[in-house]
VMD Tcl script that draws the C-alpha trace (Angstrom):
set ca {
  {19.15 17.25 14.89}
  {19.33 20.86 14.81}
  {22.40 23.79 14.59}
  {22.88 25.78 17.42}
  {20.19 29.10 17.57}
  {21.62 31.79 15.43}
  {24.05 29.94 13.13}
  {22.22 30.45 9.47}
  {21.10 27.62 7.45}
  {23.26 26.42 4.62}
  {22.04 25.42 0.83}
  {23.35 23.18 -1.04}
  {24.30 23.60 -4.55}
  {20.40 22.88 -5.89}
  {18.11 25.01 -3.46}
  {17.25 26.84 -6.38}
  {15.96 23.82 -8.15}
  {13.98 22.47 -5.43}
  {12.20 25.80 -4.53}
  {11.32 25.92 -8.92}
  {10.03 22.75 -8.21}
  {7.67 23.09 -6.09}
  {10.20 21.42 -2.63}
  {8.52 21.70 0.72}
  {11.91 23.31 2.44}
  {12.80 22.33 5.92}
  {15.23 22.68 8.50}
  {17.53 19.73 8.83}
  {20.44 19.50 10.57}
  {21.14 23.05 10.23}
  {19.96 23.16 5.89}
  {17.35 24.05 4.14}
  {16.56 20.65 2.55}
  {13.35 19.50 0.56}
  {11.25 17.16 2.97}
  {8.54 16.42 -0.02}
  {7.69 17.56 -3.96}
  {5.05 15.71 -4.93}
  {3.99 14.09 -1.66}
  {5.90 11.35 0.69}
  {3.77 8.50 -0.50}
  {3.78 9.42 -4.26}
  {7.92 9.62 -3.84}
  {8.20 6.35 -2.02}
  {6.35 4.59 -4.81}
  {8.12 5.82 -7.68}
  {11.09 4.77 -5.80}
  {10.15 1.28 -5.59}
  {8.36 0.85 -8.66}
  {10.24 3.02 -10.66}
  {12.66 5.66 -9.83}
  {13.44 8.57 -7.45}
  {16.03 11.27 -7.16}
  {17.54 12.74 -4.38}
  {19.86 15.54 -2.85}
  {22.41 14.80 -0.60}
  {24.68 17.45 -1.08}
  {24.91 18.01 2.95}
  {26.19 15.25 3.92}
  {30.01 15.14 4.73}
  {33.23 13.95 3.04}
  {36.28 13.46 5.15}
  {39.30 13.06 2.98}
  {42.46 10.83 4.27}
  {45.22 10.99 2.78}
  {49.00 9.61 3.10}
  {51.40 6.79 3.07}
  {49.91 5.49 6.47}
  {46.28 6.58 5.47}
  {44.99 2.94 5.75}
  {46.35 2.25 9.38}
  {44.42 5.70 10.30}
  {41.27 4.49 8.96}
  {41.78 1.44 10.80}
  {42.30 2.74 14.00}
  {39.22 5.32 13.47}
  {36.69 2.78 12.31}
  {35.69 -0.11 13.57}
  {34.86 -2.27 10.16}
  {38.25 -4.03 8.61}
  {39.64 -1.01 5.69}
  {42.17 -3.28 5.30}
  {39.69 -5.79 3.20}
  {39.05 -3.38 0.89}
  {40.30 -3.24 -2.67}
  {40.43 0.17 -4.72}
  {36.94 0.81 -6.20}
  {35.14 -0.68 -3.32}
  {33.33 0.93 -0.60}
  {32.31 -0.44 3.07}
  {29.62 0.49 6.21}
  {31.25 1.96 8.93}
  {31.78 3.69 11.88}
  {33.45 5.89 14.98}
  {33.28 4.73 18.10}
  {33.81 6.62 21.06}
  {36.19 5.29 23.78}
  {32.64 3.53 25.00}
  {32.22 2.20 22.20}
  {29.21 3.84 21.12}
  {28.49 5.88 18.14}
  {30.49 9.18 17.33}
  {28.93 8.34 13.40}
  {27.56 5.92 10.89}
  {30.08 6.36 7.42}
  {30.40 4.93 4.19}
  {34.46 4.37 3.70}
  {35.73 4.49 -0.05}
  {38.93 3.10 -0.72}
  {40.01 5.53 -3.99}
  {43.89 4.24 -3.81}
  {45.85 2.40 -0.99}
  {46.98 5.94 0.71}
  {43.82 7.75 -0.04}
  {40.16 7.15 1.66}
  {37.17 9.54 1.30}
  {34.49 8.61 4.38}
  {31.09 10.19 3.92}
  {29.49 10.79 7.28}
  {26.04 12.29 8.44}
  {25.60 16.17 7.61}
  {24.56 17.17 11.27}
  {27.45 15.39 12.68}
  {30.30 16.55 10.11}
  {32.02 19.24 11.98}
  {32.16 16.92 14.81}
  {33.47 13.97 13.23}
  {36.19 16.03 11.02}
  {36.84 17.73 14.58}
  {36.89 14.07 15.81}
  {39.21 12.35 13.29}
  {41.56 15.23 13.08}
  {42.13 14.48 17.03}
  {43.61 11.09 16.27}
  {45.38 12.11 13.49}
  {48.78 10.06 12.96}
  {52.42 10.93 11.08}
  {52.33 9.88 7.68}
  {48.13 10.32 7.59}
  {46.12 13.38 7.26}
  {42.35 14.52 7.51}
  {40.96 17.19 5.48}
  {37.54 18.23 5.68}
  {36.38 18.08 1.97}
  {32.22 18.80 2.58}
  {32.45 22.13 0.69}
  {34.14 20.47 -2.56}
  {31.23 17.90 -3.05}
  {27.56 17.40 -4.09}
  {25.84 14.44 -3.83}
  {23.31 13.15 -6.07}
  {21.25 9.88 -5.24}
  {18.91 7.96 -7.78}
  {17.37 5.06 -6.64}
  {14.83 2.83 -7.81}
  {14.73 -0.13 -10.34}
  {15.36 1.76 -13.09}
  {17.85 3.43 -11.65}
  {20.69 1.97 -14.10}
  {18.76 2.43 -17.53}
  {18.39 6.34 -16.47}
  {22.14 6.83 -15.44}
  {23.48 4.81 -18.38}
  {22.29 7.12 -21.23}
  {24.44 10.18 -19.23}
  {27.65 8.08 -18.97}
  {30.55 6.41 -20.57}
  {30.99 4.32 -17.44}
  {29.63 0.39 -17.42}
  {27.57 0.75 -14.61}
  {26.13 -2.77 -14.80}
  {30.15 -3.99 -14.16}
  {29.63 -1.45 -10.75}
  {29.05 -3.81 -8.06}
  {26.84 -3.05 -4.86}
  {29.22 -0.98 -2.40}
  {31.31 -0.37 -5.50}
  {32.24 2.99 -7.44}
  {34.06 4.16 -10.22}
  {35.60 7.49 -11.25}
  {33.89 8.81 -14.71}
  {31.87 11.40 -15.89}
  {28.22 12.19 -15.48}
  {26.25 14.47 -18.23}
  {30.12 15.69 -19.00}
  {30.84 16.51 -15.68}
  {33.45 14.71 -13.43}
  {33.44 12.69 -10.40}
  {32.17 9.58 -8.89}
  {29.31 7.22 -9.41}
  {28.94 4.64 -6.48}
  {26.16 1.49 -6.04}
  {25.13 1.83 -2.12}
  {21.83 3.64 -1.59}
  {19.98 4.20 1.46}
  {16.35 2.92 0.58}
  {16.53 -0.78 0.24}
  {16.22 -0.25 -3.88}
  {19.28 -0.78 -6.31}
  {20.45 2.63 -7.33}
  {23.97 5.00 -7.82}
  {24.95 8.23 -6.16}
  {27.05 10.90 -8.36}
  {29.62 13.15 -6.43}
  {30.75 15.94 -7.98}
  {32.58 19.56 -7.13}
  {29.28 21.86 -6.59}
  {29.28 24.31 -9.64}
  {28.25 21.14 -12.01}
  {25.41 19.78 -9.25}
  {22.97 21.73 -11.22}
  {24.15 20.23 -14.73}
  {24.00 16.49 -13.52}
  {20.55 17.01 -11.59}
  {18.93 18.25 -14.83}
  {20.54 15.67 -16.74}
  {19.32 13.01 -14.75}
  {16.02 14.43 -14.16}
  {15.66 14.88 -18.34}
  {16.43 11.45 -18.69}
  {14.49 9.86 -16.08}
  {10.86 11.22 -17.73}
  {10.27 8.53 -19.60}
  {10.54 6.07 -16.96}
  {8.62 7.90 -14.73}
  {11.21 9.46 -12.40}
  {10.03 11.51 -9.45}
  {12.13 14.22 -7.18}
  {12.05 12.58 -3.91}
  {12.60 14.53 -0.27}
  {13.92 13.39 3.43}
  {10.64 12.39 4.09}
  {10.50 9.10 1.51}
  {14.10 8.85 2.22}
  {13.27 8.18 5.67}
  {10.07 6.02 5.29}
  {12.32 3.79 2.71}
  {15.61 3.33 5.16}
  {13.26 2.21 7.75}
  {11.33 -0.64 5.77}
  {14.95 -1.64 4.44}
  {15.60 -1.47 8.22}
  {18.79 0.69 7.53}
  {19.92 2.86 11.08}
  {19.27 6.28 11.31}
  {21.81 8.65 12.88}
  {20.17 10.56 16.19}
  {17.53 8.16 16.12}
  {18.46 4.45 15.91}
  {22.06 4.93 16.85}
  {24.28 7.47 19.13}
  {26.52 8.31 21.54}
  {24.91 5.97 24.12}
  {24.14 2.92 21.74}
  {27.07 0.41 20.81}
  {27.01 -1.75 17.46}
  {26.03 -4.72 19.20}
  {23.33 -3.48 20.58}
  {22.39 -1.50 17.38}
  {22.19 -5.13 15.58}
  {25.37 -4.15 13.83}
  {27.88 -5.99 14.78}
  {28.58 -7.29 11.44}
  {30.78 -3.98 11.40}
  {32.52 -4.47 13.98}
  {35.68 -6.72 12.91}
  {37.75 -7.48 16.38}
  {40.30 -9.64 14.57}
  {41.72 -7.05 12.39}
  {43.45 -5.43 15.73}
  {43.46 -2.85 17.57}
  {40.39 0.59 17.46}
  {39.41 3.27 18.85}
  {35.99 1.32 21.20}
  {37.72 -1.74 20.95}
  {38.55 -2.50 24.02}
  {35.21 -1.52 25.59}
  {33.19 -3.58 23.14}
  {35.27 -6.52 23.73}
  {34.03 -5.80 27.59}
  {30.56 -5.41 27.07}
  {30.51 -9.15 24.79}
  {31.97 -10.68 27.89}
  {29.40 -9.32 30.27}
  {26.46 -9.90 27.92}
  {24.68 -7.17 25.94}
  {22.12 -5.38 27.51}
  {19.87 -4.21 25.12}
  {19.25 -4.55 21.31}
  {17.30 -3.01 18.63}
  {14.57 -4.97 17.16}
  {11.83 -4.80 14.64}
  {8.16 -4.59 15.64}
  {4.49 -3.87 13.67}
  {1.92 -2.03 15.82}
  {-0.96 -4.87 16.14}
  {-3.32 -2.06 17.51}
  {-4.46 1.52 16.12}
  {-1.33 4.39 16.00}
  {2.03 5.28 14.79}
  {5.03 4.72 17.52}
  {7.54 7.39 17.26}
  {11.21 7.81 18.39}
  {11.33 7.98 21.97}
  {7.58 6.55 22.95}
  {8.06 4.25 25.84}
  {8.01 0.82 25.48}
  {6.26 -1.75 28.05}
  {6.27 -5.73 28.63}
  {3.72 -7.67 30.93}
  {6.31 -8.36 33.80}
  {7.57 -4.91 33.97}
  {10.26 -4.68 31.66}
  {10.87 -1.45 29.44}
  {12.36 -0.17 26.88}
  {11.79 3.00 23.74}
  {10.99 3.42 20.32}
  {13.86 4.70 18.04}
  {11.69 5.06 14.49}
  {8.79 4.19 13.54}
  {6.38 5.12 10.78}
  {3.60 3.47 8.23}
  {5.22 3.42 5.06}
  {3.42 2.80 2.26}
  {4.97 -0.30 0.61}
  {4.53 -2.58 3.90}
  {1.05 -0.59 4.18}
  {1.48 -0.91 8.19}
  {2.95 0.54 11.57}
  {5.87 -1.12 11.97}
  {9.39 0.49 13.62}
  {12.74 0.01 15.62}
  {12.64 -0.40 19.66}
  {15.54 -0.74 21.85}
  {14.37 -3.56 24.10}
  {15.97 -5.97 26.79}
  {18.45 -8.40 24.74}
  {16.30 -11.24 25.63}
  {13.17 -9.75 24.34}
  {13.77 -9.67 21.08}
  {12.87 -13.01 19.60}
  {9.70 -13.14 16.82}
  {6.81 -13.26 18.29}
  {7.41 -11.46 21.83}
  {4.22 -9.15 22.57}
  {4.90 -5.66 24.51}
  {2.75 -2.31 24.42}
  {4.15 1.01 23.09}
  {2.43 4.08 25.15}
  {0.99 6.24 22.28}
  {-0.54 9.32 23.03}
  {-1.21 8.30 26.67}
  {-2.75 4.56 25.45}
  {-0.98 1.66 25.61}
  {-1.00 -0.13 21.95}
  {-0.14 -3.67 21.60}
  {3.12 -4.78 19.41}
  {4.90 -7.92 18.27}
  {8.38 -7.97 17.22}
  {8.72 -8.90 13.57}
  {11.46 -10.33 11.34}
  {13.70 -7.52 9.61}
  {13.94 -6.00 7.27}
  {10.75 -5.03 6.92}
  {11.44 -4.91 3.15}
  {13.34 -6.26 0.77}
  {13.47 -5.50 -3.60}
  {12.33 -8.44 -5.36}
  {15.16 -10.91 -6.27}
  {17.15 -10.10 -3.72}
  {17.49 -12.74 0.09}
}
mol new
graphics top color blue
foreach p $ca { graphics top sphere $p radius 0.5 }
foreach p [lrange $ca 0 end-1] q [lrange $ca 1 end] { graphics top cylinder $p $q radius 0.2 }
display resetview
């Protein structure tokens, strides 16, 4: 996912840092973002064994705001906001009137008539274009991107790193949790989500202290063996944790049920915008879903490699990759709804050949201790 020719590429905040550090800069989404330091499979280990650190300072924070905040957020997403106490945080989404993706969010619940949704970077003028559209009285949307960076660490050692830089009692911080504290003496918000299977905390703050928490962290990380991470492990450690990837796993033509997430999709807490048409397509019976699958031959499947079953069936890749932790090809497919048991064999047409698959159980990972 690419800006239109001609529009320059933004920075965030630590640019600096990553080119001093050796970052391997990319275009992504329209910024110049650090796809690797030390290597992809070096950063994907220390993440699982130990701990990485990331920056997402591009992706996008939507402020709501108002005495009818909530009943906006409920009528622009389709999980229930209304479940949520302050503190807490929940996976998301738009819908178009289709039902199919406008975004994948996070939703934070700060106070009962204020909401900060963090949604994809390449997609953030679009959704705060989106959201502004079905604006309500008593309910506003701001665009807040420019007043936040984003700091992720992840990795099992996550907490004992980001505990000697804060007053806060992180181990009381539940998963999809946050608090509002400060961070190496700078202010904002530490939350428990991540986006690579591992327990870990992301630290918002306004931009001009980025660079103070991201040394900080960094500093204290050494002795446990932290490692700057890029997109590249980020991506290779959402996909064995079998989390959906924006523009590649979900979009405008895919609905939650068949992105295997209707679990955020709560019909009884009334009316949304996609309601109506998902309610449709669960009557009629869901096409297609997305399922797991490990490459039995030799290759990688990629997004959009055709995919191929012995009576004539077909379907596509939507990721796929051979991360180092599983040690094998594995990815996502969108395949007919009745194809997606364990243990259904198809091909995937890689570079002209066709290369035997099974679907597999997902995710393909999960951290030790957890079901």
């Amino acid at each position: 996912m690419t800006e239109p020719a001609g529009l320059p590429l933004k920075r965030t905040p630590l640019f600096d840092r990553h080119r001093a550090l050796g970052g391997k800069i990319v275009d992504f989404a329209g910024w110049e973002m650090p796809v690797q330091f030390s290597g992809l499979t070096d950063e994907h280990i220390a993440v699982r064994t130990r701990a990485g650190l990331f920056d997402v300072s591009h992706m996008g924070e939507i402020r709501i705001r108002g005495p009818r905040a909530l009943a906006l957020v409920q009528k622009l997403t389709c999980n229930d906001a209304g479940a949520l106490a302050d503190g807490r945080i929940q996976y998301s989404a738009f819908l178009t009137d289709q039902g199919t993706f406008v975004d994948d969010l996070l939703t934070y619940r700060i106070a009962s008539d204020d909401f900060l949704l963090v949604v994809n970077a390449g997609n953030t003028p679009k959704d705060v274009a989106w959201a502004k559209a079905h604006e309500i009285d008593g309910a506003t949307v701001e665009d807040e991107s420019p007043k936040w960076a984003q700091i992720a660490l992840q990795g099992p050692r996550s907490q004992e790193i980001l505990q000697s830089l804060t007053k806060a009692d992180l181990p009381a911080i539940g998963y999809y949790a946050f608090t509002i504290t400060e961070v190496a003496g700078v202010s904002g918000i530490v939350s428990r989500t991540g986006y690579t299977g591992e327990d870990g905390f992301e630290v918002y703050c306004a931009p001009e202290g980025a660079v103070t928490v991201w040394d900080a962290i960094l500093e204290a990380g050494k002795p446990f063996g932290i490692a700057l991470a890029g997109l590249g492990a980020r991506d290779t450690l959402r996909l064995e944790a079998k989390m959906a990837l924006y523009g590649n796993d979900i979009d405008d033509t895919v609905t939650p049920w068949e992105a295997d997430l209707g679990w955020i999709v709560k019909m009884k807490k009334g009316d949304f915008i996609g309601r109506a048409a998902l309610e449709a397509q669960k009557a009629a019976g869901v096409p297609r879903k997305l399922a797991g699958f490990a490459v039995v031959g030799r290759g990688i499947a990629r997004h959009g490699y055709p995919v191929r079953f012995p009576d004539g069936a077909t379907g596509v890749v939507t990721s796929g990759t051979q991360p180092p932790t599983v040690g094998k090809a594995i990815g996502l497919a969108l395949v007919p709804a009745d194809r997606t048991a364990v243990g259904t064999e198809f091909e995937i047409e890689i570079r002209g050949k066709g290369v035997a698959a099974v679907v597999v159980p997902t995710p393909f990972y999960k951290r030790p201790g957890t079901k």
